[in-house]
C-alpha positions as CSV (number, residue, x, y, z in Angstrom):
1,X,-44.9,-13.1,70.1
2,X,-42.1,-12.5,72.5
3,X,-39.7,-12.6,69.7
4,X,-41.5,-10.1,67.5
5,X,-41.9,-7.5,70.9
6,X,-37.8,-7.7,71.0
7,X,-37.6,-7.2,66.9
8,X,-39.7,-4.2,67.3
9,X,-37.8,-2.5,70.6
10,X,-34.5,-3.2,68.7
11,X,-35.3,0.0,66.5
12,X,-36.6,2.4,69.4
13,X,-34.1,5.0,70.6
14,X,-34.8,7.2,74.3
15,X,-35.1,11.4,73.2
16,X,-31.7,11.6,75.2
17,X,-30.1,9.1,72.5
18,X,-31.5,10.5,69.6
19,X,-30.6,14.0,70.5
20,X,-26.9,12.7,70.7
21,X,-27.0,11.0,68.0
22,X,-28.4,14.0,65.9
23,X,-25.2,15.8,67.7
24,X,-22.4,13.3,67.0
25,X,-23.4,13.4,63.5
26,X,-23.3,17.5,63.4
27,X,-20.0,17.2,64.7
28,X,-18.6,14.2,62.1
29,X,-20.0,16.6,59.5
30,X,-18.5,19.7,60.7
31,X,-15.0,17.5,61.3
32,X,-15.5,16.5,57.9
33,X,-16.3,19.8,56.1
34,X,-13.1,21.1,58.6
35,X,-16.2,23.5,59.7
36,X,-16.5,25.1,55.8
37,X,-20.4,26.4,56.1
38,X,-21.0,25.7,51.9
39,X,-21.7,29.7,51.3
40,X,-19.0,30.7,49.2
41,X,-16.7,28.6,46.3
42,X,-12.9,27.8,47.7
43,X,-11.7,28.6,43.8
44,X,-10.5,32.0,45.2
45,X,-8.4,30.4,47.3
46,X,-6.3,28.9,45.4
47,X,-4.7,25.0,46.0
48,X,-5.7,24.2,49.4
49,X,-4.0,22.3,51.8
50,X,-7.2,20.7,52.8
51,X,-10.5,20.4,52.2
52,X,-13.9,18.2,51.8
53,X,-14.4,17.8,47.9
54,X,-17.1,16.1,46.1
55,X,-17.1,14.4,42.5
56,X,-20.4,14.7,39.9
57,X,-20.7,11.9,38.0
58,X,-23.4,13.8,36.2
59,X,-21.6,16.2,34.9
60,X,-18.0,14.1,34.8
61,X,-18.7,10.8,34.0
62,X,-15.2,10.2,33.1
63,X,-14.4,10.9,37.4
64,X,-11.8,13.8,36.5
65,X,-12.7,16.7,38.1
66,X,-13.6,17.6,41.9
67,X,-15.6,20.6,43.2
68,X,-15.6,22.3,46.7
69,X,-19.0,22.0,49.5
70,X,-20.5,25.1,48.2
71,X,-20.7,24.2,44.3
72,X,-21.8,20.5,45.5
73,X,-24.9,22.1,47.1
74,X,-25.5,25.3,45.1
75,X,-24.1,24.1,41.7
76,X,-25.1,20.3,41.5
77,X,-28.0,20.2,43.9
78,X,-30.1,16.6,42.5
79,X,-27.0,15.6,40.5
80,X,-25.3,12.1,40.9
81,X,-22.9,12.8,43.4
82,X,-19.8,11.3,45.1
83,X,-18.2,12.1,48.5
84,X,-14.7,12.1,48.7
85,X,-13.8,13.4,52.4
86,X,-11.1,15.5,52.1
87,X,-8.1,16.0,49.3
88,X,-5.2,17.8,49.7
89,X,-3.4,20.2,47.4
90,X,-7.0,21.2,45.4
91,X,-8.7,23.9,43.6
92,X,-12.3,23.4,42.7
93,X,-13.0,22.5,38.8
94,X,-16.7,23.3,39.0
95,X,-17.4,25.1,35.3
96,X,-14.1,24.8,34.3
97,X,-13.2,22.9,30.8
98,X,-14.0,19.4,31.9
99,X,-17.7,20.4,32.8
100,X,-18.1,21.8,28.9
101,X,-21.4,24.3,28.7
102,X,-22.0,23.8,32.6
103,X,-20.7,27.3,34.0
104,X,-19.8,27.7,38.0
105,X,-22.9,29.7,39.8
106,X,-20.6,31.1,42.1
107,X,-17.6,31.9,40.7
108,X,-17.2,31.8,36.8
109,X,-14.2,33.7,36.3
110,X,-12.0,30.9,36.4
111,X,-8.8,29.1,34.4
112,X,-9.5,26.2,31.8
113,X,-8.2,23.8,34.1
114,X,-6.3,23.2,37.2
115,X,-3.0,21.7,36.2
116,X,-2.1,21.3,40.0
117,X,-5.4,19.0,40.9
118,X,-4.4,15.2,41.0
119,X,-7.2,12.4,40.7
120,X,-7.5,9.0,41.9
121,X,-10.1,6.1,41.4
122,X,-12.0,7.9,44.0
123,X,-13.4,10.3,41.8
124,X,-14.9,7.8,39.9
125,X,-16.6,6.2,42.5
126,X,-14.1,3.2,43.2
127,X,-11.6,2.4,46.0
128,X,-8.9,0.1,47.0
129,X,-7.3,-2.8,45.1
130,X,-10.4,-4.4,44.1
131,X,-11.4,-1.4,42.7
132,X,-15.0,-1.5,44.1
133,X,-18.1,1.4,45.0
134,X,-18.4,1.8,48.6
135,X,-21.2,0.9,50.1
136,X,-20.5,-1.8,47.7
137,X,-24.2,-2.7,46.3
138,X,-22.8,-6.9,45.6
139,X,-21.5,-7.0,49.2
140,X,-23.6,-8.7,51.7
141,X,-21.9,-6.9,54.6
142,X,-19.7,-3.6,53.8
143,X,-16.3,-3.9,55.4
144,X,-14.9,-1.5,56.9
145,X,-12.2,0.9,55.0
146,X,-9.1,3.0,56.1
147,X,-7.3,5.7,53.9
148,X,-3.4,5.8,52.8
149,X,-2.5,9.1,54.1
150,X,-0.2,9.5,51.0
151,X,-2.0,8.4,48.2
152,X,-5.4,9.0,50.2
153,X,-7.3,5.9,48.4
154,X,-9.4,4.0,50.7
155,X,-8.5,0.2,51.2
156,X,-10.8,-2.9,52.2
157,X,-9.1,-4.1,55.6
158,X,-8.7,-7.3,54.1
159,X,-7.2,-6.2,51.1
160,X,-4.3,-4.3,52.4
161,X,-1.5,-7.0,52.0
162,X,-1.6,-8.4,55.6
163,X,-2.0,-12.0,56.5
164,X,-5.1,-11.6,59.1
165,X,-7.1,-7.9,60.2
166,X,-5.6,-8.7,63.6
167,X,-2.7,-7.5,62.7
168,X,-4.0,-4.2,62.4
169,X,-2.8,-2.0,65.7
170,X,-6.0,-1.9,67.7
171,X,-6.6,-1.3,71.7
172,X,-9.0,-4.5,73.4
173,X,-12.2,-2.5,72.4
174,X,-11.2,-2.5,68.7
175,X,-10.4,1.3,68.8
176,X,-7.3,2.2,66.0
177,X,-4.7,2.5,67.8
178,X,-2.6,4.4,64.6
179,X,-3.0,7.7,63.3
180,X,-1.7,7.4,59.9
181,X,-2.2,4.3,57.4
182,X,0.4,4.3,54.6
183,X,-0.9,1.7,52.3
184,X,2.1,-1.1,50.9
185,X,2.6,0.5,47.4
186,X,3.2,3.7,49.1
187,X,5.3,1.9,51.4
188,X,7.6,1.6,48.9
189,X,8.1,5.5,48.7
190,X,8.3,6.1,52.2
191,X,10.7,3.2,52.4
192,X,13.2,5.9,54.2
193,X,10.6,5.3,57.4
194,X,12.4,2.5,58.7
195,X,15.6,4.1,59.7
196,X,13.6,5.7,62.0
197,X,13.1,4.4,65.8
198,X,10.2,2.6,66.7
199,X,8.1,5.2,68.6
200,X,7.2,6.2,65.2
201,X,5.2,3.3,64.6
202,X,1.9,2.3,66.0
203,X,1.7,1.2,69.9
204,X,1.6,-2.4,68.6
205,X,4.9,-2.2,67.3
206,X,6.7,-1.1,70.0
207,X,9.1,-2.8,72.3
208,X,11.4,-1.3,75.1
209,X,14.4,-0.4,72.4
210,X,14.7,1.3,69.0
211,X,15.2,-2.3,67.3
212,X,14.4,-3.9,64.5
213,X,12.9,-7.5,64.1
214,X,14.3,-10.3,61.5
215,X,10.7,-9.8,60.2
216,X,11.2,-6.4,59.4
217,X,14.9,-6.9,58.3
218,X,13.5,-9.2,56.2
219,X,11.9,-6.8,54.0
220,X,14.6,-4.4,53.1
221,X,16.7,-5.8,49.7
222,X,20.4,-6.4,50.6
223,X,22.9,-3.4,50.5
224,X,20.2,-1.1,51.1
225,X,21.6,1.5,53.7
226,X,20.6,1.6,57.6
227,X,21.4,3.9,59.9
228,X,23.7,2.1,62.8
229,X,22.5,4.8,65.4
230,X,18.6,4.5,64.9
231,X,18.9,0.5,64.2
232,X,19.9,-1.9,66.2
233,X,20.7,-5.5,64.1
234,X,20.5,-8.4,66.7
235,X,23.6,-10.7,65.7
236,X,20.9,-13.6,65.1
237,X,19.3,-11.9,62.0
238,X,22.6,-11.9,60.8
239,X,22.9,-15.4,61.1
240,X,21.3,-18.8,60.0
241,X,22.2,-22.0,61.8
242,X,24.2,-24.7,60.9
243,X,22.5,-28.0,61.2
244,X,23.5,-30.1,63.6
245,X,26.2,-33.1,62.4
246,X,23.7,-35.9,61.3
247,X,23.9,-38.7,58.6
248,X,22.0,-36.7,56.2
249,X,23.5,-33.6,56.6
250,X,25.7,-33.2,54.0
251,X,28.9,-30.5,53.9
252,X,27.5,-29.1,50.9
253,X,24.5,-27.8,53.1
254,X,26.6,-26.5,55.7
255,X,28.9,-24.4,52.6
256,X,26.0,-23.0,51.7
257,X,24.9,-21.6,55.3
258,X,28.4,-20.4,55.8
259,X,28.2,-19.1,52.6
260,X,24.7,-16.8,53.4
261,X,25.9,-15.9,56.7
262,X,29.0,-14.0,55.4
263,X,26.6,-12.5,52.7
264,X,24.7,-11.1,55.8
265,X,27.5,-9.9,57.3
266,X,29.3,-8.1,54.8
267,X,25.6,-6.8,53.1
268,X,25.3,-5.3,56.5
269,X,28.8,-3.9,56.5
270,X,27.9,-2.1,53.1
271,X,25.3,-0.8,54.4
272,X,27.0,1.0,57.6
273,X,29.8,2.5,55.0
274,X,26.8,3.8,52.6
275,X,25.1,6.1,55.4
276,X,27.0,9.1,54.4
277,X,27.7,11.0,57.8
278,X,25.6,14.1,57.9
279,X,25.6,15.7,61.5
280,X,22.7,18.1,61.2
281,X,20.9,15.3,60.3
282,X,18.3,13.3,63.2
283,X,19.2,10.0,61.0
284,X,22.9,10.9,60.1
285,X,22.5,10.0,56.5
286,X,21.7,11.5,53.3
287,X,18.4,9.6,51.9
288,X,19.2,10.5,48.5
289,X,22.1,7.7,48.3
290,X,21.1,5.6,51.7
291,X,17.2,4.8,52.0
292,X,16.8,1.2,52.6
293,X,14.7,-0.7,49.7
294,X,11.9,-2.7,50.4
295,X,11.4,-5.6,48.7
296,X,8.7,-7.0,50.1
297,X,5.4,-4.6,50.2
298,X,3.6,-4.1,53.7
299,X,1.5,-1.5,55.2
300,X,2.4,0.6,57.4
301,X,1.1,1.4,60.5
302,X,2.3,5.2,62.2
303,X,1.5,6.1,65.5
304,X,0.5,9.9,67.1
305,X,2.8,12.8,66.1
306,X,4.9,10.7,64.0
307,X,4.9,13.4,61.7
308,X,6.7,16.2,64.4
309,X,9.9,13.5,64.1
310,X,10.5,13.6,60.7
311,X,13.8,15.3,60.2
312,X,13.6,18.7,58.6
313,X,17.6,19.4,57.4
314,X,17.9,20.9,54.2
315,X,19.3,17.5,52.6
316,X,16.1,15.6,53.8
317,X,13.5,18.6,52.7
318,X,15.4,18.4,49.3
319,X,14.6,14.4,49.4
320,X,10.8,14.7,50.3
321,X,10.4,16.7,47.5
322,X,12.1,15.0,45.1
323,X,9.6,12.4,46.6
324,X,6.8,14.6,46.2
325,X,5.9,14.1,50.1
326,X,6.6,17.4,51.8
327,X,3.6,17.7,52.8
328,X,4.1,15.3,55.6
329,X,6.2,17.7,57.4
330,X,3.8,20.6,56.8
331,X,1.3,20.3,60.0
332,X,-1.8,21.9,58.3
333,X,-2.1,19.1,56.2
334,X,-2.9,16.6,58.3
335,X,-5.8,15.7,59.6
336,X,-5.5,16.3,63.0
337,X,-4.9,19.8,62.6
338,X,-7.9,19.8,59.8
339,X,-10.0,18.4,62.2
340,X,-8.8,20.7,65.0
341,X,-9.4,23.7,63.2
342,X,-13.2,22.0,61.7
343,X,-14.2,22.0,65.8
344,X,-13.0,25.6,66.5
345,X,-15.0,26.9,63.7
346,X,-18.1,24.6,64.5
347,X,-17.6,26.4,68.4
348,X,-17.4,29.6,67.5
349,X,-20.7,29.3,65.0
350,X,-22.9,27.8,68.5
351,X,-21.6,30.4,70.2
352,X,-22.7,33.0,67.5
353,X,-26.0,31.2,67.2
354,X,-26.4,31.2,71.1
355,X,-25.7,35.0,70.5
356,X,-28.4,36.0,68.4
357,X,-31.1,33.9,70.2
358,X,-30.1,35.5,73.1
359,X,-30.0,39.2,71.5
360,X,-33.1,38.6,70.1
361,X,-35.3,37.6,73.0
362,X,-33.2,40.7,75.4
363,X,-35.0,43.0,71.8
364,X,-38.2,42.0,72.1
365,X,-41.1,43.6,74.8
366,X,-42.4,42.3,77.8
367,X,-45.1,41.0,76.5
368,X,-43.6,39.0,73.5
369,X,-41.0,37.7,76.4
370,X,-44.3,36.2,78.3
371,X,-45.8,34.6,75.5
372,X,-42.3,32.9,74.4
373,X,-42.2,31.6,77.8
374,X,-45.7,30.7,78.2
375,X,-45.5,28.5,75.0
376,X,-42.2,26.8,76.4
377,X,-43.8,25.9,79.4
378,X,-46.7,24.7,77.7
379,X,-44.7,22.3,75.4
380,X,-42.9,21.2,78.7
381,X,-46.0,20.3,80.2
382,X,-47.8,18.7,77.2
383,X,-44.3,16.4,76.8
384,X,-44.9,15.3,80.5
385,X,-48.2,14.7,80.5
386,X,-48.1,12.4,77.0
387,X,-45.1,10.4,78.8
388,X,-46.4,10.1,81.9
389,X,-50.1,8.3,80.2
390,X,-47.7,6.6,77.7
391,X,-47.5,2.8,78.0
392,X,-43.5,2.7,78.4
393,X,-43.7,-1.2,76.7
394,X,-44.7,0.7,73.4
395,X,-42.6,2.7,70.8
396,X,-43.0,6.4,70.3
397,X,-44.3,6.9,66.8
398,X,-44.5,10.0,64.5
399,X,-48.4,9.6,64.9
400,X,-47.3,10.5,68.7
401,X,-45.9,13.6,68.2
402,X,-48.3,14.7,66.0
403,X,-50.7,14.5,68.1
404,X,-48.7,16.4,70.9
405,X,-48.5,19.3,68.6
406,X,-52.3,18.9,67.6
407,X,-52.9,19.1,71.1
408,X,-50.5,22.1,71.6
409,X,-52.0,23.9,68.5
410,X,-55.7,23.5,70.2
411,X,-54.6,24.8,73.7
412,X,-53.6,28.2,72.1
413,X,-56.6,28.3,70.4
414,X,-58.4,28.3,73.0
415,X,-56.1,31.0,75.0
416,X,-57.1,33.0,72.3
C-alpha cells in the first residue's frame, strides 16, 4: 500500500509550483516566438534575421516550405504540424507555389516563391545524423538534442562525433556551459576558428595561455597555416621520441622518427611563412590563403560572446562571405539577442495588460468596485476554508475545484 501512496503523490504539484510552472513555460514560449504575438504574417517583412517558423506536412509533404506563427495558427489551425524553433534568413511560404490551390489568409499578395529561404531535414520532420523524428516514437527514452548554430540541425548528444557525452562542456549540475554548438561537418567550414585564442572556446577548454594541445594540433592537415601570435606550438607536439637503444630497436625505426620529426618541423615552418602579414587584422593573416584544414571532424564547443571577437577587417568580412557565415558577426542573429529582445516584448505586453485591468476597474462605479472585491474576497475565503478541512495526505483533484466553484456559485445566489 505504502508503495502505491508514494506512486500516487509523485504526480501532485503544490498551487505555488504549478503557477510557476504555468509561468516558466509562458516565458520559454515567449523566448521562443522572440515575443511575436501570432496576429499579423512576417511576409511583409521581408527575410528576417530571425524568427520561430513552423513546417505543414499537410500541406507540404515533401518538407519544403516554412510559414511564420501567425499562418501556423490562423492558416493551418488542425493541420499536421512541425515546430522548428527559429530559422534565420526566412520569409514565410504560406500560399505561395509549393502550397498549390492553398492561398495565405493573411496576406496573399505574395511572389511564387522565396528564392532566399534554405531548408534542411527539419522541415521534414527529421534531425541529426540518424535522421530520426523527435520525440522519436521507436526510442524508449528521448535523448536530449543541441542545435549547430550554423547549419541549425539538431543533433542526438551521442551522435555528434565525440567519444563519450562527458566531453560535452558542462558545470557539476549538468548546466551547458557553451553558448554556441557548431556541429563537426560545419566544423570543417569554420575551420579558421582555431587560429583564434582559447577564451573563445567553451570554459572546459580553457587553460591559463592561448595554447594549443597535440590533440587539437592533431586535427589540422599538415601545411595548413597558423597564426604564430594567437598559437603557441609546444616543442613536444613537434616531436616524437626516439626509442630508447635496445636489441630490438632497429636503426631503420629510429630513420623514420627522425625522418617525421623534420616533417613537423618544417610543416610548421610553412605554415608561419603562409600567414600573410595583414596588420589591421586581430589574427594577422588573410584566411583566404591561410585557414588551417581540418582533417579530422569534431564539434565544436564556443563559449559566451565568442561572436564579439571575431575580427571584422575588410579582408576577413570578404572571407565570411565567401563562406556564406556573415551572419556570425551580425549580433541580431543570434540567439541571445533574439531571446533578449523575445523578454522585452513579453514585459512590455504584462505591463500593458496590468494597464488595462487597472484602467478598467479605476472606470467602473463604486458599486461595481464593491462587488469585484466582494467576490475576490469570497474566493479567498472559500480557497481557505476547502484547504484548511482538506486531508493534506490526499491529492487535490478537478472534482475539488469543482466543487469550490459550485460552492462559490451557490453563495451568490443566495446574496442575491
Amino acid at each position: 500500500m505504502a508503495g502505491a501512496f508514494d506512486d500516487e503523490m509523485e504526480g501532485t504539484v503544490t498551487i505555488n509550483e504549478y503557477i510557476e510552472d504555468m509561468e516558466a513555460q509562458e516565458l520559454e514560449a515567449d523566448l521562443v516566438l522572440g515575443g511575436d504575438e501570432g496576429k499579423e504574417c512576417t511576409y511583409a517583412k521581408g527575410y528576417m534575421k530571425r524568427q520561430a517558423l513552423f513546417s505543414c506536412l499537410t500541406c507540404t509533404p515533401n518538407g519544403n516550405a516554412g510559414v511564420c506563427t501567425a499562418c501556423c495558427l490562423c492558416c493551418h489551425d488542425g493541420h499536421e504540424i512541425i515546430e522548428l524553433w527559429t530559422k534565420r534568413n526566412f520569409r514565410c511560404d504560406c500560399g505561395n507555389s509549393k502550397f498549390q490551390e492553398f492561398s495565405c489568409k493573411l496576406s496573399a499578395d505574395r511572389e511564387p516563391e522565396n528564392t532566399g529561404n534554405s531548408y534542411n531535414q527539419n522541415f521534414k520532420g527529421s534531425y541529426c545524423t540518424c535522421v530520426r523524428p523527435y520525440p522519436d516514437p521507436d526510442a524508449e527514452e528521448q535523448v536530449e538534442m543541441i542545435q549547430c548554430c550554423i547549419c541549425e540541425d539538431w543533433f542526438h548528444e551521442n551522435h555528434i562525433g565525440l567519444a563519450a557525452s562527458e566531453e560535452i562542456p558542462r558545470d557539476e549540475e549538468g548546466e551547458p556551459l557553451y553558448e554556441d554548438f557548431i556541429c563537426q561537418d560545419c566544423a570543417m567550414v569554420c575551420s579558421f576558428l582555431r587560429l583564434y585564442p582559447q577564451t573563445i572556446w567553451a570554459a572546459a577548454r580553457q587553460s591559463n595561455g592561448p595554447t594549443i594541445s597535440k590533440k587539437e594540433e592533431n586535427l589540422l592537415e599538415p601545411g595548413s597555416a597558423a597564426s604564430a601570435s594567437s598559437i603557441n606550438i609546444d616543442s613536444a607536439s613537434c616531436s616524437s621520441e626516439i626509442p630508447k637503444s635496445d636489441p630490438e630497436t632497429s636503426l631503420g625505426a629510429k630513420k623514420a622518427v627522425l625522418e617525421e620529426n623534420t616533417k613537423k618541423t618544417l610543416d610548421f615552418v610553412c605554415c608561419t611563412v603562409a600567414a600573410i602579414s595583414n596588420p589591421t587584422c586581430i589574427l594577422g593573416v588573410d584566411l583566404s590563403v591561410a585557414s588551417p584544414v581540418l582533417k579530422k571532424k569534431k564539434p565544436m564547443f564556443l563559449g559566451k560572446s565568442w561572436r564579439d571577437q571575431l575580427c571584422q577587417c575588410k579582408a576577413c568580412v570578404e572571407f565570411y562571405a565567401q563562406k556564406v557565415i556573415g551572419y556570425l558577426i551580425d549580433k541580431e542573429d543570434s540567439l541571445e539577442e533574439y531571446e533578449k529582445i523575445g523578454k522585452l516584448k513579453r514585459e512590455e505586453n504584462l505591463q500593458k495588460q496590468e494597464g488595462v485591468a487597472l484602467n478598467l476597474f479605476d472606470n467602473l462605479d463604486h458599486v461595481a468596485k464593491i462587488e469585484i472585491l466582494s467576490g475576490i474576497a469570497d474566493m479567498k475565503n472559500e480557497i481557505r476554508s476547502f484547504l484548511e478541512s482538506h486531508d493534506t495526505s490526499n491529492p487535490i483533484t478537478s472534482a475539488d475545484v469543482r466543487q469550490v466553484f459550485d460552492n462559490l456559485a451557490k453563495k451568490r445566489q443566495r446574496l442575491q
